[in-house]
C-alpha positions as CSV (number, residue, x, y, z in Angstrom):
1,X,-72.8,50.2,45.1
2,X,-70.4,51.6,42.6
3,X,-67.4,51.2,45.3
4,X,-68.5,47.5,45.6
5,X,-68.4,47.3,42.3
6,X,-65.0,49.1,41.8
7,X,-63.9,46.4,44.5
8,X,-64.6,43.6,42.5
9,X,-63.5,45.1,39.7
10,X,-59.9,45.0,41.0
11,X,-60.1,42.2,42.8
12,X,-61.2,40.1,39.6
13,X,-58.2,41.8,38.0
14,X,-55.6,40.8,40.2
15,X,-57.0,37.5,40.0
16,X,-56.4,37.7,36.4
17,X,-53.2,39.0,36.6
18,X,-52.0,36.1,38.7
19,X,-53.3,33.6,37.3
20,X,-51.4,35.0,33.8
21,X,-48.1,35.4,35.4
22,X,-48.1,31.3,36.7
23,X,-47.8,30.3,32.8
24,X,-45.1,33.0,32.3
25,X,-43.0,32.1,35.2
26,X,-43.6,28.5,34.3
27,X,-42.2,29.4,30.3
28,X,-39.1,31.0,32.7
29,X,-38.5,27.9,34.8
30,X,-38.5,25.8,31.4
31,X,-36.8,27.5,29.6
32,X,-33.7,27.9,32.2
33,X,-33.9,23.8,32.3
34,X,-33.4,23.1,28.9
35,X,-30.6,26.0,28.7
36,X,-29.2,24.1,31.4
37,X,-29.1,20.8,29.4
38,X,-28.1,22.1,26.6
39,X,-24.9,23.5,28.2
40,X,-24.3,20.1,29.8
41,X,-24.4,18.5,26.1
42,X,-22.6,21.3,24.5
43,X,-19.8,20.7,27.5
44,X,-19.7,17.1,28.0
45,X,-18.0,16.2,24.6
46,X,-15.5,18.7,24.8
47,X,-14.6,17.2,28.4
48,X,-14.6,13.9,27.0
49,X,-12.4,14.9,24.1
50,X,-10.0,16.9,26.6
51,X,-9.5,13.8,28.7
52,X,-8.8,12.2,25.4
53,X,-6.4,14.5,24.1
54,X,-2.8,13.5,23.5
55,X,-0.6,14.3,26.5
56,X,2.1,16.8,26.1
57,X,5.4,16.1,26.3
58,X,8.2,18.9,27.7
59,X,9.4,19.8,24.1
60,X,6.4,21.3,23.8
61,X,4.0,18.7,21.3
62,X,2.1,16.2,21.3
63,X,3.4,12.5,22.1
64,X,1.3,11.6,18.9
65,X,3.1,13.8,16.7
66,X,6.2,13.1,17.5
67,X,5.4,9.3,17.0
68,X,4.1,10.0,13.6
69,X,7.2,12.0,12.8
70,X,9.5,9.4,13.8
71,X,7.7,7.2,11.9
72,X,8.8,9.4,8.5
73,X,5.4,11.0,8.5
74,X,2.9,8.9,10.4
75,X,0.1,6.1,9.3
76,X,0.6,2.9,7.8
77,X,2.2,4.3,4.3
78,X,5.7,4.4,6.1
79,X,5.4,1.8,9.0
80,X,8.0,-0.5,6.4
81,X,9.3,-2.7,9.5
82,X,5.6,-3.8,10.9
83,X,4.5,-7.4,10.4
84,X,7.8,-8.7,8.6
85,X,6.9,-12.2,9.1
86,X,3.2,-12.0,7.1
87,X,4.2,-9.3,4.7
88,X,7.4,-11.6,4.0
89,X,5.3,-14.9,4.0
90,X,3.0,-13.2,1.1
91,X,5.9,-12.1,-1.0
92,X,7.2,-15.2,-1.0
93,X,4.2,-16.5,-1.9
94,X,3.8,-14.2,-4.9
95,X,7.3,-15.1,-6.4
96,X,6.8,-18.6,-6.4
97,X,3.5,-18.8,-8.1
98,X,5.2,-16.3,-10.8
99,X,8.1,-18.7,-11.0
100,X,6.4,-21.5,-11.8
101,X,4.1,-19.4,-14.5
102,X,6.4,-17.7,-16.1
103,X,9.0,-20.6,-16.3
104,X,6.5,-22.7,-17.6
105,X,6.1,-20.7,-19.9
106,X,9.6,-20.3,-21.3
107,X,10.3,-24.2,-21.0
108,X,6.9,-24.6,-23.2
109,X,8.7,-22.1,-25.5
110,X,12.3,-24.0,-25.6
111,X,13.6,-20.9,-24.5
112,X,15.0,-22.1,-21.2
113,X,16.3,-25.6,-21.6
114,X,16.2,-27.9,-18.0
115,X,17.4,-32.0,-17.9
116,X,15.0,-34.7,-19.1
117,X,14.2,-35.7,-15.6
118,X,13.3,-32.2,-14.5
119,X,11.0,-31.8,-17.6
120,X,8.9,-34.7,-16.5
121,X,7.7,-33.4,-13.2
122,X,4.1,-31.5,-13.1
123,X,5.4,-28.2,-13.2
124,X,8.7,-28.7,-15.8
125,X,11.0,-26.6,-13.7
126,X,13.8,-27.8,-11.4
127,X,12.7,-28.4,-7.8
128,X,15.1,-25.3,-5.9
129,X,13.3,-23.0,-8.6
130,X,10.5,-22.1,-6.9
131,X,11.7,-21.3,-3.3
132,X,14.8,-19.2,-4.9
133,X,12.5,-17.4,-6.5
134,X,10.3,-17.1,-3.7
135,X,13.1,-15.8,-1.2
136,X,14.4,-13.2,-3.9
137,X,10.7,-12.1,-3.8
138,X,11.1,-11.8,-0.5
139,X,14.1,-9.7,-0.3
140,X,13.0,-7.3,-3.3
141,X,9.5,-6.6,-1.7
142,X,11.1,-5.6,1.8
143,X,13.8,-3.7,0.5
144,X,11.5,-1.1,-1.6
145,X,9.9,0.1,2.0
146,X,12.9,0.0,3.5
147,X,15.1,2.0,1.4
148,X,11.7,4.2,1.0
149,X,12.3,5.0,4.3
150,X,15.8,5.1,4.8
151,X,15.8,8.1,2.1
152,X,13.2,10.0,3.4
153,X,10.9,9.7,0.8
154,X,7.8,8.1,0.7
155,X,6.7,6.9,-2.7
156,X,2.7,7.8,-3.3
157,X,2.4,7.5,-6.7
158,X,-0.4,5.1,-7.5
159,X,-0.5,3.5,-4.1
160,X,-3.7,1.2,-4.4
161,X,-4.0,-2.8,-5.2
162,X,-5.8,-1.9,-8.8
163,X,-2.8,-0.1,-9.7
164,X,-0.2,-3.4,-8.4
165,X,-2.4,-5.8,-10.1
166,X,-2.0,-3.7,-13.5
167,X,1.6,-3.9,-13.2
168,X,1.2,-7.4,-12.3
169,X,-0.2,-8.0,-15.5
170,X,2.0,-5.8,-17.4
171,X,5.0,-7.7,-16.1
172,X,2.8,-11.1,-16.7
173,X,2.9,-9.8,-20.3
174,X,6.1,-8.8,-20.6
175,X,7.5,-12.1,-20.0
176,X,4.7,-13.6,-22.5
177,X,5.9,-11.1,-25.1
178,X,9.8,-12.4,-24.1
179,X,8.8,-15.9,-25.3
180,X,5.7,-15.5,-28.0
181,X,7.5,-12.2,-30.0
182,X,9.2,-13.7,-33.1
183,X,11.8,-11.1,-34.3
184,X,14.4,-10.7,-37.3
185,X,17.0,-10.9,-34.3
186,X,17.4,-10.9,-30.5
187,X,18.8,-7.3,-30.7
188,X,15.4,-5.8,-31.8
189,X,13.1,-7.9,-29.0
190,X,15.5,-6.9,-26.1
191,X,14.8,-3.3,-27.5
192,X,11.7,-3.7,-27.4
193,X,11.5,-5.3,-24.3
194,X,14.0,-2.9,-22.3
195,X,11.4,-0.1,-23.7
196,X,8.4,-2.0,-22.1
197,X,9.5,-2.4,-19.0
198,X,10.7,1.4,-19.0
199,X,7.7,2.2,-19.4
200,X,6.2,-0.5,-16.8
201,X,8.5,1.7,-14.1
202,X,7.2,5.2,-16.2
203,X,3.8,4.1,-15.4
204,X,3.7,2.4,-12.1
205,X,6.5,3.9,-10.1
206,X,8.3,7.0,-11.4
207,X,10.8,6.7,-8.2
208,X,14.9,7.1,-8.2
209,X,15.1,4.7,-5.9
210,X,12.9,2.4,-8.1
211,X,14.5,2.9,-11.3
212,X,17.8,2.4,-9.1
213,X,16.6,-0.4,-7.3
214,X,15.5,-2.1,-10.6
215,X,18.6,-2.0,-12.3
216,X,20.7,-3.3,-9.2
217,X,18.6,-6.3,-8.9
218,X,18.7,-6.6,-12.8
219,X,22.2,-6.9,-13.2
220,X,23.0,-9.3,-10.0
221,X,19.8,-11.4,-11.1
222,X,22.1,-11.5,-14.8
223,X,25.2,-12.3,-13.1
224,X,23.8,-15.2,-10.6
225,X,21.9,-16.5,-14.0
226,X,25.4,-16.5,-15.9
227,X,27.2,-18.6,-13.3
228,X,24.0,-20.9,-12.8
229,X,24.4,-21.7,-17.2
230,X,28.0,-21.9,-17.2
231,X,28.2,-24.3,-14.5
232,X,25.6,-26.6,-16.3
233,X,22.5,-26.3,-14.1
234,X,20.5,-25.1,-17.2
235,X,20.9,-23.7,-20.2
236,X,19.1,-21.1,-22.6
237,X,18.7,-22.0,-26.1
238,X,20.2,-18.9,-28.7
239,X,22.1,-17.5,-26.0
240,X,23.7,-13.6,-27.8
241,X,24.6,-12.6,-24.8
242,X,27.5,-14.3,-23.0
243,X,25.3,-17.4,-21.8
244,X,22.2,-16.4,-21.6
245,X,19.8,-14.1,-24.1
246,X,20.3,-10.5,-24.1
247,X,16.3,-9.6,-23.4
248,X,16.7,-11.4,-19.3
249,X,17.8,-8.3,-18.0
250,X,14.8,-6.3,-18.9
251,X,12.7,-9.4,-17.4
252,X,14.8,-9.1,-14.1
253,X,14.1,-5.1,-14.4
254,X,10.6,-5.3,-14.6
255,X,10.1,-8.0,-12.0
256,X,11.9,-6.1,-9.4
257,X,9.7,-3.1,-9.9
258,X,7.0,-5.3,-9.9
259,X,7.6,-7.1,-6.8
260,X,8.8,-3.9,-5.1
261,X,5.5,-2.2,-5.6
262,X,3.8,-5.3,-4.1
263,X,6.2,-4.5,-1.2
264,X,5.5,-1.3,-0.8
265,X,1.5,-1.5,-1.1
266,X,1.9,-4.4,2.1
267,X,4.3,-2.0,3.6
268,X,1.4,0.6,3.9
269,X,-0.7,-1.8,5.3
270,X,-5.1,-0.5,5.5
271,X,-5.4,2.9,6.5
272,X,-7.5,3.6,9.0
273,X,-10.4,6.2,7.8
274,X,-10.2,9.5,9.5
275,X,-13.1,9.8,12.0
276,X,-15.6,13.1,11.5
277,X,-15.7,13.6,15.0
């Protein structure tokens, strides 16, 4: 009796055993399967993101990198020569709707004086106004990028559409301030007025080639302005300064700056927004 009983003793133990070591090697098999998925999900990305990954080139770099340093340091701020036609098509745009504002304006002001017939039409500015103004637009707004480019320097300072439309509205202000101001003489308001748009550049550019920029197109706008009143097209009443009044060239200074930066914000184009993964 007692071996019988010592019999059953270990066979109910083995039993036991057994049937505990089924869960455990069940825990194992589990436990190697989801380590095995997990490694598959861990690796997949990173093959996906090496068959992805930029192809080398025999200088030793990326394709992409050398694209973006081409490009006078990559993204949309320095692509200057990408969609001419729109970006050209919108300046244009721009200049002759501040053309017809602004001159309106100074004709409402008898500051700039056009022919009876001229006068009568909706707008009270001569007919070629407009698209000249429009094309010098144009021009202006391309050439900022351009020359941007050509010198190696990017201009970043303030490069969002709040900032343009504040200088917008400077400039807008400016020319009000040309026409509205009522001084002792024309010397003080074209002080006053080559300060303002100083500090338009100061405030919205801060670039050489800016401030360079702006005073080139000031003084040919000045010199295409003098022939256009000495050969009778129109005619500026007051004139102290040859044919024309001495406070236009800070008005052609701040409107380059103003259309340039216009340029240079469509130069840069949306930027794309960098991805986490």
């Amino acid at each position: 009796m007692p071996r019988l009983d010592d019999h059953f003793w270990s066979c109910s133990r083995a039993l036991g055993a057994r049937h505990r070591g089924h869960p455990t090697a069940r825990a194992g098999g589990l436990a190697a399967k989801v380590g095995e998925m997990l490694t598959s999900s861990v690796s997949g990305p990173s093959l996906l993101a090496a068959r992805s990954a930029p192809a080398t080139d025999p200088a030793g770099g990326p394709r992409g990198a050398g694209v973006g340093a081409r490009g006078g340091g990559g993204g949309h701020g320095t692509s200057w020569h990408h969609h001419l036609l729109p970006r050209s098509l919108v300046l244009f745009s721009v200049g002759v709707v501040l053309a017809l504002v602004l001159n309106l304006l100074q004709v409402q002001r008898n500051v700039t004086l056009f022919p009876e017939e001229v006068i009568a039409t909706i707008f009270s500015s001569a007919w070629w106004v407009p698209p000249c103004c429009g094309t010098a637009a144009a021009v202006v707004g391309l050439l900022y990028p351009c020359i941007d480019s050509h010198l190696g320097e990017p201009h970043k300072f303030k490069r969002e559409w709040a900032s343009v439309m504040r200088c917008v509205a400077v400039f807008v202000g400016i020319n009000h301030a040309s026409a509205k101001l009522d001084f002792a003489n024309n010397v003080q308001l074209s002080l006053t007025l080559a300060a303002l748009s100083l500090g338009l550049w100061w405030t919205f550019d801060r670039s050489r080639s800016g401030l360079g920029l702006g005073i080139t197109i000031a003084f040919l706008a000045t010199l295409i302005t003098q022939l256009l009143v000495y050969n009778g097209v129109y005619q500026y009443t007051s004139p102290d300064f040859l044919y024309i009044r001495s406070w236009l060239p800070c008005i052609f200074f701040s409107g380059g700056v103003t259309v340039g930066n216009i340029g240079r914000q469509l130069a840069m184009g949306v930027p794309e927004k960098p991805h986490s993964d």
